[in-house]
N, CA, C and O atoms as a CHARMM CRD file, in Angstrom:
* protein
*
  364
    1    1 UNK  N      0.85700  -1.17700   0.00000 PROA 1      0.00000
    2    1 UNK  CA     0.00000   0.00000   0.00000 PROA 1      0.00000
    3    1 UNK  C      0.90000   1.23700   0.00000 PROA 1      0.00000
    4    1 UNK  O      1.29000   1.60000   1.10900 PROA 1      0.00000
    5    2 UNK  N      1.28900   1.93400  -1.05600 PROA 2      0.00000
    6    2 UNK  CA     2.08700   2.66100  -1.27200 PROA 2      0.00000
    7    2 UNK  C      1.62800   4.12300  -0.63100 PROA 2      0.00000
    8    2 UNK  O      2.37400   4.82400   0.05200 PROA 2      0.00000
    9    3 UNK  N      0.25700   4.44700  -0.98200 PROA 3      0.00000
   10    3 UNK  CA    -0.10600   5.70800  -0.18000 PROA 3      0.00000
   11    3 UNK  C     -0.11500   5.31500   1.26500 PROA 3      0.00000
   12    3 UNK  O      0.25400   6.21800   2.01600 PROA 3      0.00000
   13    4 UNK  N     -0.43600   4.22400   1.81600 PROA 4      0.00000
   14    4 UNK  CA    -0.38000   4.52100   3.10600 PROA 4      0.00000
   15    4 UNK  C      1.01900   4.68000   3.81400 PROA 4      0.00000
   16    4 UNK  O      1.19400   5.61900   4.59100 PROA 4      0.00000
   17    5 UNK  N      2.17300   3.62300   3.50600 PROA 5      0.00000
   18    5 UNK  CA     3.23800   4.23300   3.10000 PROA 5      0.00000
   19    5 UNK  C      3.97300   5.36100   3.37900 PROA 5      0.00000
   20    5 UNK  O      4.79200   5.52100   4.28500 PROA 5      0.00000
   21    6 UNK  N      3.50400   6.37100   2.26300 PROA 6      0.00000
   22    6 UNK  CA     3.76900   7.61700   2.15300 PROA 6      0.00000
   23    6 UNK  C      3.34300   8.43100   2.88300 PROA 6      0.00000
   24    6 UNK  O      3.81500   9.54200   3.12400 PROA 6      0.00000
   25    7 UNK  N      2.20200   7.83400   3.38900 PROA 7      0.00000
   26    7 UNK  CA     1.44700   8.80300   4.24100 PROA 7      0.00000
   27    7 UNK  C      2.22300   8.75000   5.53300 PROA 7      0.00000
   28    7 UNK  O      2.38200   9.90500   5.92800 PROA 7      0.00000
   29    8 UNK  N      2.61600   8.11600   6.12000 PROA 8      0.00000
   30    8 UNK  CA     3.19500   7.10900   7.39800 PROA 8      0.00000
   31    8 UNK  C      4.90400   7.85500   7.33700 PROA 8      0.00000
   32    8 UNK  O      5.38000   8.49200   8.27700 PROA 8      0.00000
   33    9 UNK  N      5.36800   7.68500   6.48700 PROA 9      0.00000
   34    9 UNK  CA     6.65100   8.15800   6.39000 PROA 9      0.00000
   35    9 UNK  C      6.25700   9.81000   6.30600 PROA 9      0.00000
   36    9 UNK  O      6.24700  10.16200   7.48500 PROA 9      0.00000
   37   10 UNK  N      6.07600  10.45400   5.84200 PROA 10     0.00000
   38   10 UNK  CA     5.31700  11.68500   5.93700 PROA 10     0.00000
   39   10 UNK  C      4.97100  12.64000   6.91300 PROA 10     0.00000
   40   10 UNK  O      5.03900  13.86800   6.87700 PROA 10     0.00000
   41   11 UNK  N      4.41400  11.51700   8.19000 PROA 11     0.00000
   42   11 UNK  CA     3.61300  11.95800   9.55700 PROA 11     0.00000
   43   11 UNK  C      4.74200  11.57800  10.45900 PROA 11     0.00000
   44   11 UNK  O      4.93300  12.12100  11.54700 PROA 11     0.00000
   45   12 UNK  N      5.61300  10.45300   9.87300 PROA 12     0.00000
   46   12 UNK  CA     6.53500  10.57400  10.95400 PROA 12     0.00000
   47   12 UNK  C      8.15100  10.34000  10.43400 PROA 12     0.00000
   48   12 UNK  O      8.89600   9.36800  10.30600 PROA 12     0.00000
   49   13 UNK  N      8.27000  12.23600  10.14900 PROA 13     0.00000
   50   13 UNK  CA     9.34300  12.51300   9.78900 PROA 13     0.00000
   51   13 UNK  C     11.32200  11.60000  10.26900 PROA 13     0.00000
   52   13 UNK  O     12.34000  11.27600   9.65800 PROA 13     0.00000
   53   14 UNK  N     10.72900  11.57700  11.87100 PROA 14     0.00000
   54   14 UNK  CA    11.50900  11.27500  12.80000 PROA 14     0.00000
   55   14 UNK  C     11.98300   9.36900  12.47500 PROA 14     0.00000
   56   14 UNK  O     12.90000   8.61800  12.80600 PROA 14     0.00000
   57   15 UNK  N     10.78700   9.28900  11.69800 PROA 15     0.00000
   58   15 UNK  CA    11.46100   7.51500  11.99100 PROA 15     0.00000
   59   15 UNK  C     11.86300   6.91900  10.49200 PROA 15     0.00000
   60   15 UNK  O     11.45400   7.42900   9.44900 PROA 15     0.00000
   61   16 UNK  N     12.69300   5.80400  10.55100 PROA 16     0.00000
   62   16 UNK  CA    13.50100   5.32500   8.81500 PROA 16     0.00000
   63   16 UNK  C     12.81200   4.38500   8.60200 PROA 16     0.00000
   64   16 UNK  O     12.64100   3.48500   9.42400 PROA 16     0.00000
   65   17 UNK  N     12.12700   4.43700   7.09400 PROA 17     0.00000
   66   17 UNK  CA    11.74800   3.48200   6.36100 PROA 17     0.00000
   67   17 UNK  C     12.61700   2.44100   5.65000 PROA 17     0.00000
   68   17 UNK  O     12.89000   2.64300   4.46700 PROA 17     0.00000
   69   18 UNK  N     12.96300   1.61400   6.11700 PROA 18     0.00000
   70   18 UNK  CA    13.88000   0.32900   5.12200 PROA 18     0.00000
   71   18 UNK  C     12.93500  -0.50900   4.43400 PROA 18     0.00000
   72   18 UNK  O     11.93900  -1.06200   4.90100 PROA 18     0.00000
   73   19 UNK  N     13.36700  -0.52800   3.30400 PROA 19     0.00000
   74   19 UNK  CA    12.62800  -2.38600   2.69600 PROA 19     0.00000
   75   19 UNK  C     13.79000  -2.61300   1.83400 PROA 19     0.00000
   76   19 UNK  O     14.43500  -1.79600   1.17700 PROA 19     0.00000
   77   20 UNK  N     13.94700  -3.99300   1.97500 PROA 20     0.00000
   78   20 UNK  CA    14.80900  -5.02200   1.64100 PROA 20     0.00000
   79   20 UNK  C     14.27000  -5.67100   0.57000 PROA 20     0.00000
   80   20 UNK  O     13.05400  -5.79800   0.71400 PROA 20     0.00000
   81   21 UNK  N     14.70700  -6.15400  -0.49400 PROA 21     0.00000
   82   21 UNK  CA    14.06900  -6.91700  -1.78100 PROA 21     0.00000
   83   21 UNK  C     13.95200  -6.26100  -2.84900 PROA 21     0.00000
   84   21 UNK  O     13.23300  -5.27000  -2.97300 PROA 21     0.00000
   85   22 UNK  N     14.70400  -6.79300  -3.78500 PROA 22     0.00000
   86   22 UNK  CA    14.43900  -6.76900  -5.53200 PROA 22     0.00000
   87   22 UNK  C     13.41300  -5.90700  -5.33700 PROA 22     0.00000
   88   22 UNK  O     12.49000  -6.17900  -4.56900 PROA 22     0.00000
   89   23 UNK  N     13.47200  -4.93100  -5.92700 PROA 23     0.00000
   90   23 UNK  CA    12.18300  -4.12200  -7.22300 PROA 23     0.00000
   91   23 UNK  C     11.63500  -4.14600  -8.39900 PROA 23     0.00000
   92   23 UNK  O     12.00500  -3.60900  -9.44400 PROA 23     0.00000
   93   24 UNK  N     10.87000  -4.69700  -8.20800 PROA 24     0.00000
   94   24 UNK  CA    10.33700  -4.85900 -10.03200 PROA 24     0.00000
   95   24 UNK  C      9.83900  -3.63900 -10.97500 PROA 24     0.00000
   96   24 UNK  O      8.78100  -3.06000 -10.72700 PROA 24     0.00000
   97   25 UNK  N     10.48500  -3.35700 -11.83700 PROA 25     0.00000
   98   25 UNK  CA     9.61800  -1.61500 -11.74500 PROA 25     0.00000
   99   25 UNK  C      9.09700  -2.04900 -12.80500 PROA 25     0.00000
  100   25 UNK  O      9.26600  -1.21200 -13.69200 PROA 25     0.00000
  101   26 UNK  N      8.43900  -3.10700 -13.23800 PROA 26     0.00000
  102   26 UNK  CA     7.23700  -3.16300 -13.95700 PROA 26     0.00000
  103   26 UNK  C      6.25900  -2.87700 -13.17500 PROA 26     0.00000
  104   26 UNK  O      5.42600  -2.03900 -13.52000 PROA 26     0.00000
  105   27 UNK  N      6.15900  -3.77200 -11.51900 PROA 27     0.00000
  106   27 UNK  CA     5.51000  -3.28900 -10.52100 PROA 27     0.00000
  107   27 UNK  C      5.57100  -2.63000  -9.67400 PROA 27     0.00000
  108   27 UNK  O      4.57600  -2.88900  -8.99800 PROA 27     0.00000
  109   28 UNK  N      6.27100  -1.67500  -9.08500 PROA 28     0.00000
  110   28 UNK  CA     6.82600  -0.83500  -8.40300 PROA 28     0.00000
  111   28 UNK  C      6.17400   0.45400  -8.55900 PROA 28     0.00000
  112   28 UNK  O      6.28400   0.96400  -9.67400 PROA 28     0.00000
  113   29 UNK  N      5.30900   1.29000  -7.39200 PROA 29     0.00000
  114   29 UNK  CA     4.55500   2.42100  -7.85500 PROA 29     0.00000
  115   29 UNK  C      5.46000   3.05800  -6.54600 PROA 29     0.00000
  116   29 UNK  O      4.87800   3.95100  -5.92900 PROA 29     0.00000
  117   30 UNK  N      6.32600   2.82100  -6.24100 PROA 30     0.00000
  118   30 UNK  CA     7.12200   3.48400  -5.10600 PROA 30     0.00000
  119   30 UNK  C      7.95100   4.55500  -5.09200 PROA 30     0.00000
  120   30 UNK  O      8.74500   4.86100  -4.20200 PROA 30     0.00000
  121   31 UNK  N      7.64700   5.34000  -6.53400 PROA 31     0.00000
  122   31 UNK  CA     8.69600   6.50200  -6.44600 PROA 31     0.00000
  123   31 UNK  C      8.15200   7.74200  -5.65200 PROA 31     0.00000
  124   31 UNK  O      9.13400   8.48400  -5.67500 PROA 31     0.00000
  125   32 UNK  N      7.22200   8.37200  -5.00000 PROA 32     0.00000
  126   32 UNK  CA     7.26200   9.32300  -4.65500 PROA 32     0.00000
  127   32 UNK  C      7.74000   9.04000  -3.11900 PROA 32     0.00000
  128   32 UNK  O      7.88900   9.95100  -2.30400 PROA 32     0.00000
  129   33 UNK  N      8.04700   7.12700  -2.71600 PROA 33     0.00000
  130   33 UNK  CA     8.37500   7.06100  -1.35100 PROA 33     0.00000
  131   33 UNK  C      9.95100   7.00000  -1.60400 PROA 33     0.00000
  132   33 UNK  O     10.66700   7.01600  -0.60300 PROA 33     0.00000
  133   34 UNK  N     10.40800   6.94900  -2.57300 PROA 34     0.00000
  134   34 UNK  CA    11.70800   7.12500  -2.95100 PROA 34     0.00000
  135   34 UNK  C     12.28700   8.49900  -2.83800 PROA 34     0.00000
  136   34 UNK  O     13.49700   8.44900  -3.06300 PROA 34     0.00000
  137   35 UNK  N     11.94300   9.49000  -2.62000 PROA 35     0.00000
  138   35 UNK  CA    12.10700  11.17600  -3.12000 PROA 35     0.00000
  139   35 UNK  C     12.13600  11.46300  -0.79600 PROA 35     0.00000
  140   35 UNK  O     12.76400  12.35000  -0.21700 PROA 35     0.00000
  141   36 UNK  N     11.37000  10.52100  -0.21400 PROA 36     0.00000
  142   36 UNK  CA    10.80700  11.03100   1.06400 PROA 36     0.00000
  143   36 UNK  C     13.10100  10.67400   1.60000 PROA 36     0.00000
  144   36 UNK  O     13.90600   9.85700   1.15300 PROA 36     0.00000
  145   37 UNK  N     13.22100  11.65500   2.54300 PROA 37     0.00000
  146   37 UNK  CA    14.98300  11.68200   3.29700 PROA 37     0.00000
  147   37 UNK  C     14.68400  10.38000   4.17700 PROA 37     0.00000
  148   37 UNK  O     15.57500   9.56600   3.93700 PROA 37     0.00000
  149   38 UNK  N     13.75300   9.86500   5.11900 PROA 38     0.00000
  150   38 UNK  CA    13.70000   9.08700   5.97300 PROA 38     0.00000
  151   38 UNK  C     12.90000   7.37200   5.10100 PROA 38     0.00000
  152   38 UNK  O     12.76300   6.31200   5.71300 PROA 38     0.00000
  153   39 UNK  N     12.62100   7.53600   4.04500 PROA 39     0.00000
  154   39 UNK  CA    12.52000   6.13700   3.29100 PROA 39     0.00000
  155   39 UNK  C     13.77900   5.71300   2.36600 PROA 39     0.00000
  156   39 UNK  O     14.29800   6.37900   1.46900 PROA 39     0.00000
  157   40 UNK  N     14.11200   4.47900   2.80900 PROA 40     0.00000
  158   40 UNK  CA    15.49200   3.70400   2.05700 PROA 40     0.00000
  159   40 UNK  C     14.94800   2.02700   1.49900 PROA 40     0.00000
  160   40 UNK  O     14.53100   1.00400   2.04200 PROA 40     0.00000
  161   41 UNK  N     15.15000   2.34000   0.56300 PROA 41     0.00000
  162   41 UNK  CA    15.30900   0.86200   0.09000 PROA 41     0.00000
  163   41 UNK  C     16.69500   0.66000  -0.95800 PROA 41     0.00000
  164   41 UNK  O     17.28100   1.13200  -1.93300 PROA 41     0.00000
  165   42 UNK  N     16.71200  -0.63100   0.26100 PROA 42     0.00000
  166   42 UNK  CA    18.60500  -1.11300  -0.25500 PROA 42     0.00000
  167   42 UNK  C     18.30200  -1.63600  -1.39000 PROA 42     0.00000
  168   42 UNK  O     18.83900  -1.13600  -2.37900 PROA 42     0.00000
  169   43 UNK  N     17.49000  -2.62900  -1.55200 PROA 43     0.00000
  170   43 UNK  CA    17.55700  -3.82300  -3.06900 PROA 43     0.00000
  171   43 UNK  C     17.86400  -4.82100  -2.28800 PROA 43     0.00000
  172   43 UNK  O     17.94100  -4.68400  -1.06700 PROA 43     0.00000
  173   44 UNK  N     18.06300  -5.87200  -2.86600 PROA 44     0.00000
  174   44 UNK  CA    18.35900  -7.30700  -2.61600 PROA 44     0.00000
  175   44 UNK  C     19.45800  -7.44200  -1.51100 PROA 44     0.00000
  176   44 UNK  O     20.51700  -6.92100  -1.86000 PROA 44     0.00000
  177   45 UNK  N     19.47400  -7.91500  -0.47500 PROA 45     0.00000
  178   45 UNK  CA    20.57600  -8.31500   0.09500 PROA 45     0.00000
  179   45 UNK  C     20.56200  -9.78300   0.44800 PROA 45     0.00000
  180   45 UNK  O     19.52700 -10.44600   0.52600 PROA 45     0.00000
  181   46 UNK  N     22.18900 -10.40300   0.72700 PROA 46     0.00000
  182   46 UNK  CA    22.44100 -11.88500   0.79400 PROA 46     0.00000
  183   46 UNK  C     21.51700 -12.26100   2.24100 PROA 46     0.00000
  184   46 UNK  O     21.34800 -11.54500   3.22800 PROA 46     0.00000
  185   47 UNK  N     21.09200 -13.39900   2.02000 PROA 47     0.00000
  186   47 UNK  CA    20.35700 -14.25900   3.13500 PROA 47     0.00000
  187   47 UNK  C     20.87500 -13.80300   3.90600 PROA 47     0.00000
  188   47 UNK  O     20.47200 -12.74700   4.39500 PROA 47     0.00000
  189   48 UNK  N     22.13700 -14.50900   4.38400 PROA 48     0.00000
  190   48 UNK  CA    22.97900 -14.30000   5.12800 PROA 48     0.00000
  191   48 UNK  C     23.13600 -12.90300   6.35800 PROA 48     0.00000
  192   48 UNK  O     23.48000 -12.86300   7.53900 PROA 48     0.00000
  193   49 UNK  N     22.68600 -11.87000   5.35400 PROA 49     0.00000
  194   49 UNK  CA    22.89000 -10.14400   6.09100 PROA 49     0.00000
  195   49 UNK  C     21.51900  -9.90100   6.80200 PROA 49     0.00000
  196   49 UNK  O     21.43300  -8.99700   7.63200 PROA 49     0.00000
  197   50 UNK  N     19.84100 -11.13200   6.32300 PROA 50     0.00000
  198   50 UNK  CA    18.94200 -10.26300   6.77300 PROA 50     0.00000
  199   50 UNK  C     18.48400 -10.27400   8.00300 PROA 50     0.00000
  200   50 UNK  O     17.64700  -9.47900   8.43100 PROA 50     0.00000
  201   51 UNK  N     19.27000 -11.62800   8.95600 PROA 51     0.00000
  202   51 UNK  CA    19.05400 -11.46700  10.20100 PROA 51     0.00000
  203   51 UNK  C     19.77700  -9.48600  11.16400 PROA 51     0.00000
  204   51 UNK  O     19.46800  -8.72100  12.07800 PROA 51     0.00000
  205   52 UNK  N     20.67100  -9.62700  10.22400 PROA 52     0.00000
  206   52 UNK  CA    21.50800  -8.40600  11.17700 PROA 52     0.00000
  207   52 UNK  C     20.69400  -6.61400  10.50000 PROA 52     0.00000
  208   52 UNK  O     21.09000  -5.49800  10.83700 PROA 52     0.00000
  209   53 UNK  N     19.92300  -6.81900   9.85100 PROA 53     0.00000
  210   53 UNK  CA    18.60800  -6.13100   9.10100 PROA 53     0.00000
  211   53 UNK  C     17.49800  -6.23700  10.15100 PROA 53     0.00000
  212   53 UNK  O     17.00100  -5.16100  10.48600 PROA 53     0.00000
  213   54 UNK  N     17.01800  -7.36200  10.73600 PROA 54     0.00000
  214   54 UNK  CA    16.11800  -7.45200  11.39700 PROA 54     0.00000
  215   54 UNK  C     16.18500  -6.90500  12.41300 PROA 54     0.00000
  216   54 UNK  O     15.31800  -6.13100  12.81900 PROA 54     0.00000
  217   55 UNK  N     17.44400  -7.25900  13.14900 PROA 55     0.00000
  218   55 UNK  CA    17.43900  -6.79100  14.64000 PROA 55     0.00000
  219   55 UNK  C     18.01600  -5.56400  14.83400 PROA 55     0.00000
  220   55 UNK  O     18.38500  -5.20100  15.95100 PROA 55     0.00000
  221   56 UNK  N     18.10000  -5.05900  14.09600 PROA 56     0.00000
  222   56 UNK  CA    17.86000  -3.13400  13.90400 PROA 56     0.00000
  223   56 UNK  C     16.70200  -2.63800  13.92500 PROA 56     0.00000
  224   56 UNK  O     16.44700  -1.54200  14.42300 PROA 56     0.00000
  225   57 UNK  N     15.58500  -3.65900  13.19600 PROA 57     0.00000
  226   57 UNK  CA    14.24600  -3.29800  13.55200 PROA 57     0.00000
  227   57 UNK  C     13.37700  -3.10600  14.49600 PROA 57     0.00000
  228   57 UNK  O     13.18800  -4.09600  15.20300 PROA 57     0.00000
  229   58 UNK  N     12.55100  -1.80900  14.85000 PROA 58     0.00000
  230   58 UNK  CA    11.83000  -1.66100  15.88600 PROA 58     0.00000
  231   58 UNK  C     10.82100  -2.17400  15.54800 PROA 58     0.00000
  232   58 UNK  O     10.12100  -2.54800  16.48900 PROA 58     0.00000
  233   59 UNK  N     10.37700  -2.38500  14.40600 PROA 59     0.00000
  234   59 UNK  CA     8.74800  -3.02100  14.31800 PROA 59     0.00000
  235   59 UNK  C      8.77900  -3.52200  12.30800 PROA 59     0.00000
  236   59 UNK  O      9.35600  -3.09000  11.31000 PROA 59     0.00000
  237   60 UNK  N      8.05300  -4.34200  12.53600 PROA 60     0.00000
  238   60 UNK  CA     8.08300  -4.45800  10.77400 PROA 60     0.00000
  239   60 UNK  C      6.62600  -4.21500  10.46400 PROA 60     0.00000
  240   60 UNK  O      5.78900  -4.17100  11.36600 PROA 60     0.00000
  241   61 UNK  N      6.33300  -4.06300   9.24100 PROA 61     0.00000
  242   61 UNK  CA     5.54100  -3.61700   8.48900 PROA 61     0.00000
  243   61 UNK  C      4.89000  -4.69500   7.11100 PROA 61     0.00000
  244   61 UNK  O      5.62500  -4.84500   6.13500 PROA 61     0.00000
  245   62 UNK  N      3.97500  -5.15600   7.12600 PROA 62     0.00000
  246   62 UNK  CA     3.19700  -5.35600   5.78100 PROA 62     0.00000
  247   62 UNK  C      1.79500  -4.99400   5.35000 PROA 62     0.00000
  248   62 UNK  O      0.61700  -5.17100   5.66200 PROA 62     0.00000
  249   63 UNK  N      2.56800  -4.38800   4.46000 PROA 63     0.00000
  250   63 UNK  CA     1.32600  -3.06000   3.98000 PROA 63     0.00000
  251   63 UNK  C      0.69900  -3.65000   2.97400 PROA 63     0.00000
  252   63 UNK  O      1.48100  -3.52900   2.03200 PROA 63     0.00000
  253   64 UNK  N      0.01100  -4.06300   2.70400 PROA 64     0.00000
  254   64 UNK  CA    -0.84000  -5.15300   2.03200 PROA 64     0.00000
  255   64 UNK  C     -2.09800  -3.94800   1.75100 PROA 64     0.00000
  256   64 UNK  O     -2.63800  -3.31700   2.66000 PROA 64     0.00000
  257   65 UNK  N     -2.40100  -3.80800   0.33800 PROA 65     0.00000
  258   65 UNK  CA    -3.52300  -3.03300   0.12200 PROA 65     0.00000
  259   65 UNK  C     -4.76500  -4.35000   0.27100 PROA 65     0.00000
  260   65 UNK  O     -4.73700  -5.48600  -0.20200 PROA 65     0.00000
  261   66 UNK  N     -5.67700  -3.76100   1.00800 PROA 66     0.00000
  262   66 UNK  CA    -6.87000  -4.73700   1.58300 PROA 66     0.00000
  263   66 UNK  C     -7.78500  -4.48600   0.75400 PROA 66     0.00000
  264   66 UNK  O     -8.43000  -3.43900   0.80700 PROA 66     0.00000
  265   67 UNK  N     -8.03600  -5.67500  -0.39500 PROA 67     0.00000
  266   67 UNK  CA    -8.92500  -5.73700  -1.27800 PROA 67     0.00000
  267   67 UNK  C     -9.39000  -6.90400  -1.70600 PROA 67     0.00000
  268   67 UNK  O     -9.00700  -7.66100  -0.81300 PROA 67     0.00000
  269   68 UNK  N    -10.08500  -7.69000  -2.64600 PROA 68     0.00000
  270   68 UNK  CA   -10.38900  -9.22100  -2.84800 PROA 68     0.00000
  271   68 UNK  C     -9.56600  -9.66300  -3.19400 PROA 68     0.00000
  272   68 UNK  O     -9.52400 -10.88800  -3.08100 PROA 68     0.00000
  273   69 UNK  N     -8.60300  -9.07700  -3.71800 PROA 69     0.00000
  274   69 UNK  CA    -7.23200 -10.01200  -3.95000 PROA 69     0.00000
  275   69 UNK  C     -6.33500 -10.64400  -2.77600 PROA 69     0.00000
  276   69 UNK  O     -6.12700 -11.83100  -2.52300 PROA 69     0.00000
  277   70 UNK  N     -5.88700  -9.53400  -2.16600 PROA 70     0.00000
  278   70 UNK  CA    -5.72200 -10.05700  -0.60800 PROA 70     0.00000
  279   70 UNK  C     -6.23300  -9.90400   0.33900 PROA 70     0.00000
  280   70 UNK  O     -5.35200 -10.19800   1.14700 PROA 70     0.00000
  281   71 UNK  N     -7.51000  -9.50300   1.16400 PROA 71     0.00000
  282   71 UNK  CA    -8.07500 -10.19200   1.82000 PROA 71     0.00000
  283   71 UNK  C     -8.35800 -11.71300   2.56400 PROA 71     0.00000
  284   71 UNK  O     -8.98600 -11.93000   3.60000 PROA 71     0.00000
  285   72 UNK  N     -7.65200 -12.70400   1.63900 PROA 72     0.00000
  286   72 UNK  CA    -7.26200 -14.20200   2.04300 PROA 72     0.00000
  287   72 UNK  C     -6.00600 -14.57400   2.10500 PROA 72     0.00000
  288   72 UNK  O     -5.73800 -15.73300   2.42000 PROA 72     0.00000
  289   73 UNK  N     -4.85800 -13.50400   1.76700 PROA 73     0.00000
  290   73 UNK  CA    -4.12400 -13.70200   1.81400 PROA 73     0.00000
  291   73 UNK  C     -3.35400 -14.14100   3.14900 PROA 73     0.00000
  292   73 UNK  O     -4.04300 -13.67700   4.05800 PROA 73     0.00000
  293   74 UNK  N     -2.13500 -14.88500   3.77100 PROA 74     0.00000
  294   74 UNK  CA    -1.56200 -14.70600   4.78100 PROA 74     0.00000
  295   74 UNK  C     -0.36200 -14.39400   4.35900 PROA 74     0.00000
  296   74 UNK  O      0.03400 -15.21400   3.53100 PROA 74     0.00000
  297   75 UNK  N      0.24500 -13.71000   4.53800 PROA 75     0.00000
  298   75 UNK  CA     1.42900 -13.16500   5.06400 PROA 75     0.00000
  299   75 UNK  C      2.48700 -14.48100   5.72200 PROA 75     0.00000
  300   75 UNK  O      2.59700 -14.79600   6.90700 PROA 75     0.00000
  301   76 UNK  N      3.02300 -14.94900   4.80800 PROA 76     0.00000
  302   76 UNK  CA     3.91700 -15.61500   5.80100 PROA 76     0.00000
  303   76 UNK  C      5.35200 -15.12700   6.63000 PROA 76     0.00000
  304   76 UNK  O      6.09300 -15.68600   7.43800 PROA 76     0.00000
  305   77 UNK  N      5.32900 -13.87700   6.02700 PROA 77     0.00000
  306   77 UNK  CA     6.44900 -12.85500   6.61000 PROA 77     0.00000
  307   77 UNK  C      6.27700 -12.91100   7.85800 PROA 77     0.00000
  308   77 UNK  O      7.24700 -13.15200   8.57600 PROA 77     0.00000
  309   78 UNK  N      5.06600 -12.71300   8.37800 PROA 78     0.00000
  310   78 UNK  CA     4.66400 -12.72600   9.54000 PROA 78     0.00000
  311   78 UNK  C      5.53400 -13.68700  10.36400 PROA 78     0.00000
  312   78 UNK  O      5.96700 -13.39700  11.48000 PROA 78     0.00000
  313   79 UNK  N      5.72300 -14.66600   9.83400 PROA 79     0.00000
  314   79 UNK  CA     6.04400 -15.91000  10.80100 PROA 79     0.00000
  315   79 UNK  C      7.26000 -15.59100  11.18300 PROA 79     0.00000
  316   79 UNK  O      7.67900 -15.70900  12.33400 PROA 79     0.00000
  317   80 UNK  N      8.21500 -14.94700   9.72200 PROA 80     0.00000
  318   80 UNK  CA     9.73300 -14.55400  10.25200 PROA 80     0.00000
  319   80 UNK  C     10.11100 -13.48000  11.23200 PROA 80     0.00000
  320   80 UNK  O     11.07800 -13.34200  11.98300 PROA 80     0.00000
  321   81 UNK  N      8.96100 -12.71300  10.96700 PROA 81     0.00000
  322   81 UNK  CA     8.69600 -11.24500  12.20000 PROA 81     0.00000
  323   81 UNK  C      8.88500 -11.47100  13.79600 PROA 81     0.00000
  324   81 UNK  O      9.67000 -11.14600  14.68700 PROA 81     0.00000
  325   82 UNK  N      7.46000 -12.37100  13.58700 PROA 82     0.00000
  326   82 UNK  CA     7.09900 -12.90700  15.06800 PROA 82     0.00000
  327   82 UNK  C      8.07300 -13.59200  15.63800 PROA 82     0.00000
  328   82 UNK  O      8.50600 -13.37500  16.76900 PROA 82     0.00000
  329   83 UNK  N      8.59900 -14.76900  14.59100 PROA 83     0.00000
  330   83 UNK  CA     9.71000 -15.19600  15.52800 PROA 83     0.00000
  331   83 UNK  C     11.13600 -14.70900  15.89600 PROA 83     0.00000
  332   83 UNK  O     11.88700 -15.43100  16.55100 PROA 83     0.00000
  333   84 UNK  N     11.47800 -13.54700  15.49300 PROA 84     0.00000
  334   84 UNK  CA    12.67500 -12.67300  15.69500 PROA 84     0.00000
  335   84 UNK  C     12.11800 -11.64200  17.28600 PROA 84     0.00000
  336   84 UNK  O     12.85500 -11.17200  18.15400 PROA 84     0.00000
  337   85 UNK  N     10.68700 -11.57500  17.19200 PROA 85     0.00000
  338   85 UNK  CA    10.30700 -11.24300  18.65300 PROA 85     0.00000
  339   85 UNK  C      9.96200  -9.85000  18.16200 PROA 85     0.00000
  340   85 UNK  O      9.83700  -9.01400  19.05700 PROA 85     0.00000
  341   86 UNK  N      9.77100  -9.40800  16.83300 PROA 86     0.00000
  342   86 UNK  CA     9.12800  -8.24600  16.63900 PROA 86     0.00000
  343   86 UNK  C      7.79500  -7.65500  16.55200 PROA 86     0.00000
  344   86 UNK  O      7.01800  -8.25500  15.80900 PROA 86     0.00000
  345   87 UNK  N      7.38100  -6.67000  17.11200 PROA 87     0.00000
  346   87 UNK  CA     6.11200  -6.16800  16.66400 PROA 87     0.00000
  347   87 UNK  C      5.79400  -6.31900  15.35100 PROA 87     0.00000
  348   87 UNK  O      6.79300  -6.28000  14.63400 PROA 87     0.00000
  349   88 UNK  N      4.60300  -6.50100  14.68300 PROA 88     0.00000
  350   88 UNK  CA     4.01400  -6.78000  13.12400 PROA 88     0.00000
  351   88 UNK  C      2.83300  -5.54000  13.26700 PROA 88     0.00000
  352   88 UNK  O      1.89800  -5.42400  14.06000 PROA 88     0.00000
  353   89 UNK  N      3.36900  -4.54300  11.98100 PROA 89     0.00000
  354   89 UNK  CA     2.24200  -3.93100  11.59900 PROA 89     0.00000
  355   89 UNK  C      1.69700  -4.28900  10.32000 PROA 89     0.00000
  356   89 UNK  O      2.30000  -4.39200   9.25200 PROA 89     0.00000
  357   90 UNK  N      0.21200  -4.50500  10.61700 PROA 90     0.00000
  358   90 UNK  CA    -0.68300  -5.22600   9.02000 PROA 90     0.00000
  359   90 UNK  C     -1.43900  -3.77600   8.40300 PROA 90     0.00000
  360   90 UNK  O     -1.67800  -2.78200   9.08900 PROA 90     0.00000
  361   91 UNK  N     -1.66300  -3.89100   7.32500 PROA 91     0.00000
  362   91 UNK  CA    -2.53200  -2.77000   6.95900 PROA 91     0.00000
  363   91 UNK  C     -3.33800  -3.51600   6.36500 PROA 91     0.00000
  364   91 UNK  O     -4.33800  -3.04100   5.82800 PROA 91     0.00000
């Protein structure tokens, strides 16, 4: 959910947006969160690095636009969240 997102990074100047993972910019509507000083996205990093990614994290995020497409979806991110002992925000 890219506007919410934006909106979120926006309202809270004070805190850093990371996301980790390939961009597809066939699908990718993420440029105006690209332009925001406190949103970063690295790109792809090795397995290996994303535990030491995680535990920098104060809370993770899946912003899932809530519609019939996903609405049934689960999130299995979730599972890697929870078990690192982090807060999960769903949208």
């Amino acid at each position: 959910d890219y506007g919410l997102l934006e909106a979120a990074a926006k309202q809270q100047p004070d805190w850093q947006f990371v996301f980790i993972g390939p961009i597809d910019p066939r699908e990718f509507q993420g440029q105006n969160l690209q332009k925001l000083p406190n949103v970063h996205f690295l790109g792809a990093r090795p397995i290996e690095q994303l535990p030491s990614y995680l535990a920098g994290a104060q809370a993770c995020l899946i912003p899932f636009v809530c519609d019939e497409l996903t609405k049934f979806i689960y999130p299995l991110k979730i599972n890697e969240y929870l078990a690192a002992g982090k807060p999960v925000v769903l949208s």
